[in-house]
C-alpha positions as CSV (number, residue, x, y, z in Angstrom):
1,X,0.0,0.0,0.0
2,X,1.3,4.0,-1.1
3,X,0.9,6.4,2.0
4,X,0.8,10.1,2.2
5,X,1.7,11.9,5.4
6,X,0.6,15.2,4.9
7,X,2.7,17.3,7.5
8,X,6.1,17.2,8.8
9,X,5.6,18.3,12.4
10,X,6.2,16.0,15.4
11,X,3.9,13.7,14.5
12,X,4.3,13.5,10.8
13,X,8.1,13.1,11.3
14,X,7.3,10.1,13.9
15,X,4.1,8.5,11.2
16,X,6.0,8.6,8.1
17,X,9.4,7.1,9.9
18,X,7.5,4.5,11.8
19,X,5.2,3.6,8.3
20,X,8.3,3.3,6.7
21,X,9.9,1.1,9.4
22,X,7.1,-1.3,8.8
23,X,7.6,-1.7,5.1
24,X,5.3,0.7,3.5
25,X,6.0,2.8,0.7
26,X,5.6,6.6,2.3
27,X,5.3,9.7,1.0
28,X,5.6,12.9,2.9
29,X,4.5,16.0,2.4
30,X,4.8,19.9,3.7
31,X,3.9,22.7,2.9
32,X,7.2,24.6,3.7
33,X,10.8,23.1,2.3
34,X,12.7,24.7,5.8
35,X,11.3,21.6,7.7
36,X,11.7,19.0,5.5
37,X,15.2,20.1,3.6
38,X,17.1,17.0,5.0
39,X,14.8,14.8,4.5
40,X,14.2,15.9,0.6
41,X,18.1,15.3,0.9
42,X,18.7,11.7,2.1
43,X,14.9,10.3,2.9
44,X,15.8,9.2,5.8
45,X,13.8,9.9,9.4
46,X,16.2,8.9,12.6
47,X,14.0,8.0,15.6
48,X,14.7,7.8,18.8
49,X,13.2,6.9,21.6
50,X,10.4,4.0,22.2
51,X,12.3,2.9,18.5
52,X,15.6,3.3,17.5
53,X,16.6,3.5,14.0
54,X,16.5,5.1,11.3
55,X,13.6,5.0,8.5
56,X,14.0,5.4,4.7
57,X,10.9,6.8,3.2
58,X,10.1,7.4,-0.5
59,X,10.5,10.9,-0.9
60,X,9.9,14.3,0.7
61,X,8.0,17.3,-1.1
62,X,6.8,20.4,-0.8
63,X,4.1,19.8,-3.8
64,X,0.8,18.3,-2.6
65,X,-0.5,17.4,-6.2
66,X,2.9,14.7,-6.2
67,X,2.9,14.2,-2.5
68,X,-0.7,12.3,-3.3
69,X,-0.9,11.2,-6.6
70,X,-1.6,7.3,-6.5
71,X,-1.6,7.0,-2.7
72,X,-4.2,4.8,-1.4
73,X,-3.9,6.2,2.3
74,X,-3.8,10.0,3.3
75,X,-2.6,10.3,6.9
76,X,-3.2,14.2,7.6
77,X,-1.0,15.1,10.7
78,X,-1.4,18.7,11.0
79,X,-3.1,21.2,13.4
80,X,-7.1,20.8,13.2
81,X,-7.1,24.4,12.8
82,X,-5.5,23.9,9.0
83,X,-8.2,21.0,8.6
84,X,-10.0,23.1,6.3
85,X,-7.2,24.7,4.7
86,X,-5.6,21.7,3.4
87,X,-9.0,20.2,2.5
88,X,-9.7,22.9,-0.1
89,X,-5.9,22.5,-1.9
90,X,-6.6,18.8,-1.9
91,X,-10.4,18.9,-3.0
92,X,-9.2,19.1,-6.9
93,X,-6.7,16.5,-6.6
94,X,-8.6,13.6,-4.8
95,X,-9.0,9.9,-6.4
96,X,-11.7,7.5,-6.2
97,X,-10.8,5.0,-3.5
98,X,-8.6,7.2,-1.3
99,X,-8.9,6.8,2.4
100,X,-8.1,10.1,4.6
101,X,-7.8,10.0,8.2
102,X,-7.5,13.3,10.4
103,X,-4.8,12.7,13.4
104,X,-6.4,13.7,15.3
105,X,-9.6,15.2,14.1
106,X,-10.5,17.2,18.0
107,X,-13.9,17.4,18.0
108,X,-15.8,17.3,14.5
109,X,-12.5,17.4,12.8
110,X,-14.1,14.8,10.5
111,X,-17.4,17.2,9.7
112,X,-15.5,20.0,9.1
113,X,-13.4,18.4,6.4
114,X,-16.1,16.7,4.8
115,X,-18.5,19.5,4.9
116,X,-15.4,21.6,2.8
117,X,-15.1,18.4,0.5
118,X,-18.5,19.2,-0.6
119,X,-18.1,22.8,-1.2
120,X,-15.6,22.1,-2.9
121,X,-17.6,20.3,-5.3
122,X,-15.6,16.8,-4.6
123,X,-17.6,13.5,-5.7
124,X,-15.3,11.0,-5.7
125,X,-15.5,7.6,-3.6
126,X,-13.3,8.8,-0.7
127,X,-13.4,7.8,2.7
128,X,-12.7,10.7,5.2
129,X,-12.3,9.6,8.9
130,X,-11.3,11.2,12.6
131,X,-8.5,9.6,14.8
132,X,-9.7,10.5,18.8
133,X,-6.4,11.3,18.9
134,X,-2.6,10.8,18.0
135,X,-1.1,7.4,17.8
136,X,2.1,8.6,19.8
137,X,4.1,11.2,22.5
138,X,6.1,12.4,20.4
139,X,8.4,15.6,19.8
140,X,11.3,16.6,16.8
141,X,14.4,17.9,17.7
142,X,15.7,18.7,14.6
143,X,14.7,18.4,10.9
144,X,15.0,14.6,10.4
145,X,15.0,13.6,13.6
146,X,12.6,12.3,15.8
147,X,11.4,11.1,19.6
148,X,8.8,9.0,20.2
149,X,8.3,8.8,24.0
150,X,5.4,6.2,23.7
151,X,2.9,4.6,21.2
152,X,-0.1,4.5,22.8
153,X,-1.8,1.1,23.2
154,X,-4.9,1.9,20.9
155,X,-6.5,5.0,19.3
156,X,-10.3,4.5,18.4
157,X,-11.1,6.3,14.7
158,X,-14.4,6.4,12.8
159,X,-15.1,7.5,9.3
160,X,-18.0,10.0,8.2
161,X,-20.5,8.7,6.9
162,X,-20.2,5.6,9.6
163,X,-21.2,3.4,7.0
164,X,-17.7,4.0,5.4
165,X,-16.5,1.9,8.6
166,X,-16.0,-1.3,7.2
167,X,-13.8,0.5,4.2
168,X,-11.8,2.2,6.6
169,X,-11.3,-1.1,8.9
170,X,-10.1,-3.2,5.6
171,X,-7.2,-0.2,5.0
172,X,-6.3,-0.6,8.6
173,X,-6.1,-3.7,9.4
174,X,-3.3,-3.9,7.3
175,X,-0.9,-0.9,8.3
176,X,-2.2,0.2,11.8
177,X,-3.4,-2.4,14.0
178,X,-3.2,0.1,17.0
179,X,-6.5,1.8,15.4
180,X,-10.0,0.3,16.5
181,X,-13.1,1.4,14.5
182,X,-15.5,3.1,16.4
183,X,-19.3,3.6,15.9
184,X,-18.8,7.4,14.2
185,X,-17.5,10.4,14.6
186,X,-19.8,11.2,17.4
187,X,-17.1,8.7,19.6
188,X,-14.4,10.0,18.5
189,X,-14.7,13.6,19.0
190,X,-16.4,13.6,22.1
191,X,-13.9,11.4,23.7
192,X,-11.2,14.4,22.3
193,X,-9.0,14.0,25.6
194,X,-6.6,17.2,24.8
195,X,-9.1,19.1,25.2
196,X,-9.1,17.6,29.3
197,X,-4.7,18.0,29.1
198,X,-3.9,20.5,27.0
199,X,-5.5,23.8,27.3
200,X,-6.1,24.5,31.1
201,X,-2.8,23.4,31.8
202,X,-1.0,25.5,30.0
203,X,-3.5,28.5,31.2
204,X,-2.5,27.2,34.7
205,X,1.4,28.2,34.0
206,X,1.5,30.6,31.7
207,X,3.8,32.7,34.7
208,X,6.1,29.4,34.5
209,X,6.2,29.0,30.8
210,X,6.9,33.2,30.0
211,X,9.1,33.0,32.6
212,X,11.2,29.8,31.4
213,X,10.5,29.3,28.2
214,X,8.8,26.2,28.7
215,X,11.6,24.6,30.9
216,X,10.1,22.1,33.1
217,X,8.3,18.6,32.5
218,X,4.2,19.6,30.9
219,X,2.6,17.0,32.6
220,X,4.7,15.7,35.6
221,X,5.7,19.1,36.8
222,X,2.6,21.8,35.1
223,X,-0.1,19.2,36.4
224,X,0.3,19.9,40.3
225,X,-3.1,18.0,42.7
226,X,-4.6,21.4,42.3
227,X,-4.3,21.6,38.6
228,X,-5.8,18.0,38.4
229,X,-8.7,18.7,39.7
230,X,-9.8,21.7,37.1
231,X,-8.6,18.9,34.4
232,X,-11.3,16.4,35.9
233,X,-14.0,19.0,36.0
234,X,-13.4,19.8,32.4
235,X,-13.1,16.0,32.0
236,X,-16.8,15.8,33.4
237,X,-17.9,18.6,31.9
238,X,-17.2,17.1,28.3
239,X,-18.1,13.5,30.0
240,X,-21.8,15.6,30.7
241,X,-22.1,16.9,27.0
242,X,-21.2,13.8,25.6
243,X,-24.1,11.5,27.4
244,X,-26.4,14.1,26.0
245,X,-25.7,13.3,22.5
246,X,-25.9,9.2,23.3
247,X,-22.0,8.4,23.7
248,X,-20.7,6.9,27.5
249,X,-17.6,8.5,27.1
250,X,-14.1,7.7,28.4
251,X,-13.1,9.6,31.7
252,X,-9.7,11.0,31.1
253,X,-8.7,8.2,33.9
254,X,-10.2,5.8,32.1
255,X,-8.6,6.9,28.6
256,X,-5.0,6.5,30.3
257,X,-5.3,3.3,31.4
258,X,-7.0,2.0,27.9
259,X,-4.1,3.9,26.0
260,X,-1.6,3.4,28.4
261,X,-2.0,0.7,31.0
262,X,-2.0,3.2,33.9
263,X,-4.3,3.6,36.9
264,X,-4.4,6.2,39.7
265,X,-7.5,7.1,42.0
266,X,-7.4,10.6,40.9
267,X,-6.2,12.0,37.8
268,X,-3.6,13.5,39.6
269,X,-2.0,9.8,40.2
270,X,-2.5,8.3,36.8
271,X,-1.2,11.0,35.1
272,X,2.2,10.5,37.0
273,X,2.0,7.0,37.2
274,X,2.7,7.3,33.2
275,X,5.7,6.8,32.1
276,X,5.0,7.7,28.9
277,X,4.8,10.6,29.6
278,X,8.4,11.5,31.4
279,X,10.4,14.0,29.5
280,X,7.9,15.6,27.7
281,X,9.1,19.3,28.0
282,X,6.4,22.8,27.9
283,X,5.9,24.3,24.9
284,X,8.2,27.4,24.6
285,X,5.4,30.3,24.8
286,X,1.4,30.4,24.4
287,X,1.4,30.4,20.6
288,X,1.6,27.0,20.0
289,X,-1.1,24.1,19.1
290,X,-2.0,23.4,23.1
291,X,-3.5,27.3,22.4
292,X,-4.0,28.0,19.2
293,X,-5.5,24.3,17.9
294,X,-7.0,22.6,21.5
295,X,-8.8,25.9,22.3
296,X,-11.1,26.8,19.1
297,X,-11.1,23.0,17.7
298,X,-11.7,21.4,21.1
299,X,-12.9,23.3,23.8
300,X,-15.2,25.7,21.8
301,X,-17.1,22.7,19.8
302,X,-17.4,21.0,23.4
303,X,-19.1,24.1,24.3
304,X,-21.6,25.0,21.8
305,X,-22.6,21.0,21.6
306,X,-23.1,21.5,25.3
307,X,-25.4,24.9,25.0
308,X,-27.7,22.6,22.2
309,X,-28.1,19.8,25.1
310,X,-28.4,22.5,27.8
311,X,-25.4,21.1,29.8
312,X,-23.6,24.0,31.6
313,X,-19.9,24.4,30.7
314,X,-18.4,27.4,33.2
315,X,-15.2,26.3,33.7
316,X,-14.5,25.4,30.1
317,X,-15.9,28.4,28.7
318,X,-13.7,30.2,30.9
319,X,-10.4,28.8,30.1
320,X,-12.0,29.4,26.4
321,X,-12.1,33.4,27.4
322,X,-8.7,33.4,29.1
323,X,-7.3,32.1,26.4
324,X,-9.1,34.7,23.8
325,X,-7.6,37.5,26.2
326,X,-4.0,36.3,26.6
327,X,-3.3,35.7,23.1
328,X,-5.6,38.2,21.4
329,X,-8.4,36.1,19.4
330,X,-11.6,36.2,20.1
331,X,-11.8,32.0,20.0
332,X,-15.5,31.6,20.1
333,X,-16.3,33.6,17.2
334,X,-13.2,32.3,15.5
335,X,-13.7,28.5,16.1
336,X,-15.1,25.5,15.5
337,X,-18.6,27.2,16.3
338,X,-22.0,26.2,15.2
339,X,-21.9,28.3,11.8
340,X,-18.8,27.2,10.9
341,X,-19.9,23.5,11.7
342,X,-22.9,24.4,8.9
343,X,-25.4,23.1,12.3
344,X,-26.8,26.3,13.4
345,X,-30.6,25.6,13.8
346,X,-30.2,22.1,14.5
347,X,-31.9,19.7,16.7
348,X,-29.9,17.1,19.1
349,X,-30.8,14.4,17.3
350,X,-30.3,16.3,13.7
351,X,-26.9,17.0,15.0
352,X,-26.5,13.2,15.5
353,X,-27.4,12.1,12.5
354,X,-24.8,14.5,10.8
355,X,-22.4,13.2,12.9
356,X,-23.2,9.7,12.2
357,X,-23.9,9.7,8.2
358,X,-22.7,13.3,7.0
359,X,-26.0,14.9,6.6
């Protein structure tokens, strides 16, 4: 099977290198040549880490329309904020029988790509689908070389229309057997668990990450028992919102043992009982993807599915408006709202059904 990885970041680095490790032919794309150069150069990924060696992939480009061409899988790894953005440059140049998966798609990742597809005029037999989220911990040092802290144990993904499942699971099954198909979309982006991790905490020490520049440990040393328990009542919050729309979610405590065979009986322990976790630094500043993608693709979908159900969401609404004042965007407007979902006017159970089969 031909794979795409479209997006060099962390995770794109770590996908394509560990794709290639297991025998596929893999493509990657991005869109600038400044990350990428030495991979143009040589093909080759180094990982480090959870794996150690060093992957040889096809080839490295900056041109989407060669990046794809004849590529049966399309992993997209890039912030759900550019979900839509790299759905309209790769509208015109879809084939019939691709498979693309968003990873992650946050919450309605999945929608919001499809529902560009289709303004974009796209009929072709494509299968687009949501990861809940990323396969591994990862971070890139350098241009070409890559950490993978841990691989999480499984990811659930869903494709919309849900009916597109069994497609999906037959692509799969053959390159990532970490990935277990879930019922839709509706799973998959309620049970959007950095929208629990990332955001508060970062809100939390925004004194300790201007003042360092990110120099301590995100989760062991930013997640303190007080932070932990804002975490769980976001975690309950979006637990609350997801019941309304018929999914029994995954409590974040739950999620890290399923993902990574830890317990605790608080989030507080279970979060440092993981190992997998250890070494994973701060980001450097506020704009960066635990801002700028969790906050308007996570945390501001949560919230508007939650004011259709009438479920209450005060503490995540008001991370979403510290976050609007400390980096200057106004996230609710700007977001993954209702109007830019295409579902003002709807219904609960309309809402459902577009989640489930599309429209």
């Amino acid at each position: 099977m031909k794979i795409c990885v479209i997006g060099a970041g962390n995770g794109g680095q770590a996908l394509a290198a560990y794709l290639a490790l297991k025998g596929f032919d893999v493509a990657l794309y991005n869109r600038s040549a400044w990350r990428i150069a030495p991979i143009i150069k040589n093909k080759r990924i180094k990982v480090e880490g959870e794996i150690n060696a060093v992957a040889t992939i096809s080839f490295a480009t900056t041109n989407l329309s060669e990046a794809i061409k004849g590529r049966k899988l399309l992993m997209v790894v890039l912030p759900a904020f550019a979900h839509r953005d790299i759905a309209k440059k790769i509208a015109p140049l879809l084939e019939n029988g691709q498979v693309i998966i968003l990873n992650p798609g946050r919450t309605a990742g999945a929608l919001e790509f499809y529902n560009t597809l289709k303004e974009e005029g796209v009929n072709k037999d494509i299968v687009v689908a949501e990861t809940q989220t990323f396969i591994f911990a990862s971070r890139a040092s350098n241009p070409g070389v890559v950490k993978i802290f841990r691989i999480k144990n499984a990811v659930p993904v869903a494709a919309l229309p849900s009916s597109k499942n069994p497609e999906l699971e037959q692509v799969l099954s053959q390159v990532m057997p970490e990935f277990e198909i879930a019922p839709s979309t509706l799973y998959t982006s309620f049970n959007n668990i950095g929208a629990v991790f990332h955001p508060a905490t970062i809100i939390l020490n925004t004194g300790w990450v201007e003042t360092t520049f990110g120099k301590f440990e995100f989760y062991f040393e930013g997640i303190s028992p007080s932070v932990a328990k804002i975490l769980e009542a976001i975690d309950a919050e979006r637990c609350e919102v997801a019941r309304k729309f018929g999914i029994e979610p995954m409590t974040a405590i739950q999620w890290l043992a399923y993902a990574y065979d830890v317990k605790g009986t608080n989030l507080y322990d279970a979060i440092h009982n993981n190992e997998g976790y250890r070494g994973i630094q701060a980001p450097t500043s506020l704009e960066n993807r635990y801002i700028l993608e969790d906050v308007p693709t996570s945390l501001v979908p949560i919230s508007a599915f939650g004011k259709l159900a009438k479920v209450k969401t005060p503490i995540i609404d008001s991370i979403v408006q510290l976050a609007s004042l400390m980096v200057g965007v106004d996230f609710f407007s700007e977001g993954r709202n209702f109007e830019r979902l295409h579902l003002n006017g709807k219904t609960v159970e309309e809402v459902k059904q577009i989640m489930e089969v599309g429209e």
